[in-house]
N, C-alpha and C positions, 0 to 999 in steps of 0.2 A: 648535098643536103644544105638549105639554106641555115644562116647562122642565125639564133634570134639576137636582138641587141633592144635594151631598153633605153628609152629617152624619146622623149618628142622631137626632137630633129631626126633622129634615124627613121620613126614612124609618122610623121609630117603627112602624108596622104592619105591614111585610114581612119587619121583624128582629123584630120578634116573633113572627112567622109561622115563621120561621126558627127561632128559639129554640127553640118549642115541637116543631117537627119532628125538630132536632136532640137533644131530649129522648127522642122517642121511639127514635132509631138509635139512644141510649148505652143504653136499656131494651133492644134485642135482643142486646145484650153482657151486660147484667146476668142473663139469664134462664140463663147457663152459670157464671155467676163461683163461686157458691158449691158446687153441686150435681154439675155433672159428674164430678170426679175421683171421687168417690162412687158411681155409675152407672157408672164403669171398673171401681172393684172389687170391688163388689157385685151388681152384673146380669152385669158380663162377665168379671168373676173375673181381671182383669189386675194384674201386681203390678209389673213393673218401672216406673220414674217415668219413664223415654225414653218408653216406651210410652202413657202412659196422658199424655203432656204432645204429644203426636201431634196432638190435636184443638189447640193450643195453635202449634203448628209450622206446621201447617198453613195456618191460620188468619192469622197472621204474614204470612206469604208472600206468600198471595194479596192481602190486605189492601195491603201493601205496593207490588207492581204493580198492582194497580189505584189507587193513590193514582197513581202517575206516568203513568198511560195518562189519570187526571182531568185531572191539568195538562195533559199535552199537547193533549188533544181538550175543556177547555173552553169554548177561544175558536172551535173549528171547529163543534160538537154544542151548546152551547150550556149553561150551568151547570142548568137547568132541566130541559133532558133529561137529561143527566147523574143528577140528582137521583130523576127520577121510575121509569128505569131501573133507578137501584141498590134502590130498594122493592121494585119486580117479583123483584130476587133474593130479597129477603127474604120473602116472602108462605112458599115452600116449607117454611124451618127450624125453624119450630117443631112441622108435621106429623111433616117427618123424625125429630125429635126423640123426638116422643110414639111412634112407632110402632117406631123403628130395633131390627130383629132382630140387628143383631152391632155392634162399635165402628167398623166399616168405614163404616160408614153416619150412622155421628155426624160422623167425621172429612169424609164428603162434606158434612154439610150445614154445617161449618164454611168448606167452599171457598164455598159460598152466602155463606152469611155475611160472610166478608170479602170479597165483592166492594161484598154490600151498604154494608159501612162506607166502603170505598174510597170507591163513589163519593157516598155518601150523606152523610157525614162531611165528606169535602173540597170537594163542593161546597158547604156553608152555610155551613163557610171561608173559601170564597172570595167568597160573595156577599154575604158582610155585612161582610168587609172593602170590598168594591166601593161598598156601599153608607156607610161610614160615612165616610170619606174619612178623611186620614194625622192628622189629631189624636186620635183616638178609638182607634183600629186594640186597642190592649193590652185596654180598658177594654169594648170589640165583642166579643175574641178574649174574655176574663173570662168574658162573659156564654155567649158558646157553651158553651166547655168546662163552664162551670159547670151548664147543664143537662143536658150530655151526661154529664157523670161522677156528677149527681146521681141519675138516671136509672141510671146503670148502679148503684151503690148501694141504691137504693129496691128497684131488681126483684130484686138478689142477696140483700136482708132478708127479700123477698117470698115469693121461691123458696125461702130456706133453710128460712123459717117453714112454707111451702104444704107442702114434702118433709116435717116435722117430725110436722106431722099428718095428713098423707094421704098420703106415699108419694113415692117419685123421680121416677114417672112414674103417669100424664100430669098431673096438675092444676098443676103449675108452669108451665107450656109453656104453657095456656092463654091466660097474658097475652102473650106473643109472636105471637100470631093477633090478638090483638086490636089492639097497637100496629103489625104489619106493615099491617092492611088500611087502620089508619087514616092511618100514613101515607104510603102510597099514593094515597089517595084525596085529600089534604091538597094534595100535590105535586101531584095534576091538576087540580085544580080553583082551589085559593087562591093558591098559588105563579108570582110573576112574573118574568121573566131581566133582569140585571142588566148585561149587556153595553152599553147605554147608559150606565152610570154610567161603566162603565171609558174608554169615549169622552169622556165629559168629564172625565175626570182628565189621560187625555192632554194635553189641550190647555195645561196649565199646570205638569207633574212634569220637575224637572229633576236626578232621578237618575236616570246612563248605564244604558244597556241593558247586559245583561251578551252576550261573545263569545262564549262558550261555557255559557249554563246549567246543564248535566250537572254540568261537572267544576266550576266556580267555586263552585255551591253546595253541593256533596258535600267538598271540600275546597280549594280553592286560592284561594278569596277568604276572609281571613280572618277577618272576623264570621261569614257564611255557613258557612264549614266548621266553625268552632268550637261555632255551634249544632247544624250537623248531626250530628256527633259525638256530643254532650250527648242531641240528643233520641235516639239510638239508645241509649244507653246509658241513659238514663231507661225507655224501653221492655223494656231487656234487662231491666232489675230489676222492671217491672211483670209481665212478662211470668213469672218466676220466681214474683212474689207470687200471682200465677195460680193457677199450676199446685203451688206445694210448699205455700203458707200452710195451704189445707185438709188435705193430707198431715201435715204436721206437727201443726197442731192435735188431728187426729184419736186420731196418736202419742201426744198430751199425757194424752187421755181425753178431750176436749171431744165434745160431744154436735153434732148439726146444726145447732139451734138456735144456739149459742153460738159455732160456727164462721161460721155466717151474720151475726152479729151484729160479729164482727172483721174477716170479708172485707167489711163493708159500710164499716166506720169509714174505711177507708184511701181508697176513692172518696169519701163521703163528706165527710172534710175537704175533700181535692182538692177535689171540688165547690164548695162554701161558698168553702173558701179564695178559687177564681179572682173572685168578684166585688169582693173587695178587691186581688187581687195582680193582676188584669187591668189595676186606673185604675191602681197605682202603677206600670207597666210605660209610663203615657204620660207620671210626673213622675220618676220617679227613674232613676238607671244602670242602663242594661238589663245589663250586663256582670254589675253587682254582684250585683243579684237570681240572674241565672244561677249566679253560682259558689255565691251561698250555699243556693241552692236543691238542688243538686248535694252540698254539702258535708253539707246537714241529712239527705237520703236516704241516702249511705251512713254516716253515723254511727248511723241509726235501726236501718240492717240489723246494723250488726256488734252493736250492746245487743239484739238478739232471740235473740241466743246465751246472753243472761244470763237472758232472762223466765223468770218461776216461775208465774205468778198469770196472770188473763183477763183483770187491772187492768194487769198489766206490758205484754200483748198490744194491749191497745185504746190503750196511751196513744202507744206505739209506733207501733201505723197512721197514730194522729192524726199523728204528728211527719213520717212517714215521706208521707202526703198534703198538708201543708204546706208540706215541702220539692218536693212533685209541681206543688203548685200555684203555688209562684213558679217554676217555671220554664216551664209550660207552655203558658200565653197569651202569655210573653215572647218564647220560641220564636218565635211565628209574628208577633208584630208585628216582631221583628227582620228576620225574614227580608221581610217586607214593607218594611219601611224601608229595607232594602238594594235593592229589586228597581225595574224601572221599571216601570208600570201593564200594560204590553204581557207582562211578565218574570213578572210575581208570580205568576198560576197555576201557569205549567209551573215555577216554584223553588218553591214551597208543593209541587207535587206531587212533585218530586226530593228534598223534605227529607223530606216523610211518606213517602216510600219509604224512606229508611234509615231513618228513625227507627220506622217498623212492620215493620221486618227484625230491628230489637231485639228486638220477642217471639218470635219464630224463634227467633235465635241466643240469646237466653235462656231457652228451654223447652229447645234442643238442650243448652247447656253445663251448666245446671242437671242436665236429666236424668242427662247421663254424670257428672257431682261427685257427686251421688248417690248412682248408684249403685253407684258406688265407693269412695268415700271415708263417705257418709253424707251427711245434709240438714242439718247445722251446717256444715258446711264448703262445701256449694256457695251458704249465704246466705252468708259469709264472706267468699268468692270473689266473688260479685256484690256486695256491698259494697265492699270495695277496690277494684274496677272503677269504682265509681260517683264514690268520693274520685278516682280518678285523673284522672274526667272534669272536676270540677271543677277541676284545677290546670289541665288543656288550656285552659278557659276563660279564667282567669286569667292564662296565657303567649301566647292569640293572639290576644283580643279588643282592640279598639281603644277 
């Protein structure tokens, strides 16, 4: 009988297996980041920003429940079905995409879509934490985000460039056929379940199970709520950066190209960032990282009120993905650190539920500040949001 053994050097090939999989989910996010709002208002002639941030709402939402339906059903379904599952959502979105006759129809293949992240996303979450055992957790978490956001970056330079020379549709969307079959096919065939790992963690983890999961990690245990807070709010502001950054730039005069090139800086860092902010998430104060990570995002959004130049816009993404990426593998080593082995899925999947309701409720408030007030003042408004989240961390974490 094989032995199991925790730690990323003894499981070195499954997490890499992983990684690269997880590269490919952050590339089916990327193939909408820079291009769509563009295809709202130019194929479908839509002009309010509620409207046209609808695939964004959407998207949120579903994304969102299905991250809590992962936790709950990863220990019953198994993280590998789970996984292979959320692919089969994605093979559809990029057809829908290339083909969709009204916005109604984009908005649907975004319900695809974020089923796919849900469950495709949080299972390689969960499995590579399973597999690296509690020393590594930050520096594991690092490496995901870090190809999932690199990935969603790469395809949004990809797409803005592919739209630039040949048009909105279809030739961007092609590589979303290509990354859905692949990894589909990844998940059936190379992809192993980790659920033995988690059995041997058991046998030696002596952090209490929590009474109530729901409520203790959404707010009443206080590391756990004060992350869960943070990550919604870090979402509501991604979520904004989504849907208004291309708007805006557009405003500015920026060309495709060039709006491609800024929506890409911000994942990007993010990306890059988490391989260095992921290890210092397993030596330094996770508390600290979090607030200053929070504090660097909203001071990024309120200086985008000042930018003049495409030098002012990208130095900004930079700053505004650096503060994304100390907080974002912290996130989730925290909440592991707090959880017991039995606990961790279904709190991973209660905290990515609010924290993927952020892009919801940040496409929703964005849009209405918009379009009432204008698109300086609803980044304004999600930036003091984001300062605010920061002080919450600094008042409840231990």
């Amino acid at each position: 009988m094989q032995k199991i053994e925790l730690g990323l050097r003894e499981n070195w090939k499954q997490f890499t297996l992983l990684v690269i999989i997880n590269a490919f989910v952050g590339g089916m996010v990327g193939l909408e980041r820079s291009i769509l709002p563009q295809i709202a208002e130019q194929e479908f002639h839509i002009a309010a920003k509620t409207a046209i941030l609808s695939f964004i709402i959407v998207f949120g939402i579903v994304k969102a429940i299905t991250n809590y339906f992962a936790g709950v059903f990863a220990n019953k379904v198994g993280r590998k079905n789970l996984l292979t599952i959320g692919w089969l959502f994605a093979v559809p979105v990029p057809f829908i995409l290339i083909f969709a006759p009204s916005w109604n129809w984009i908005v649907a293949a975004n319900i695809l879509l974020g089923i796919n992240q849900g469950l495709a996303w949080s299972s390689t979450v969960v499995m590579k934490i399973d597999l690296v055992g509690e020393k590594q957790r930050g520096f594991a978490m690092g490496l995901n985000e870090f190809a999932g956001y690199l990935a969603v970056a790469l395809v949004a330079f990809l797409t803005g460039y592919i739209a630039a020379e040949y048009g909105l549709r279809p030739y961007p969307f092609y590589l979303g056929i290509g990354l859905s079959l692949l990894g589909l096919a990844v998940s059936i065939f190379l992809v192993k379940d980790t659920r033995k790992h988690v059995e041997a963690e058991n046998s030696f983890s002596n952090v209490p199970k929590l009474k109530n999961p729901f409520w203790e990690t959404t707010w009443k245990h206080p590391n756990l709520g004060a992350v869960t807070q943070a990550g919604l709010v870090n979402n509501l502001n991604d979520g904004m950066a989504w849907g208004i950054f291309p708007i805006l730039l557009a405003t500015k005069g920026f060309d495709l190209e060039q709006i491609g090139v800024v929506t890409a800086v911000y994942p990007a860092v993010w990306g890059f960032g988490q391989l260095f902010t992921g290890r210092m998430a397993d030596i330094f104060n996770k508390k600290h990282l979090l607030f200053t990570g929070m504090l660097l995002q909203g001071i990024a959004l309120g200086l985008f009120l000042f930018a003049g130049s495409m030098t002012h816009y990208v130095l900004l993404s930079a700053v505004l993905g650096l503060g994304t990426a100390m907080v974002y593998p912290t996130f989730l080593a925290t909440v592991a650190e707090n959880t017991h082995p039995q606990d961790r899925a279904k709190s991973i999947g209660i905290f990515r539920l609010w924290r993927d309701l952020g892009y919801a409720i940040g496409a929703i408030i964005t849009g209405l500040i918009a379009d009432s007030y204008g698109i300086d003042i609803s980044i304004l408004a999600i930036g003091g949001l984001t300062v605010l989240s920061a002080v919450v961390i600094a008042v409840r974490m231990g």
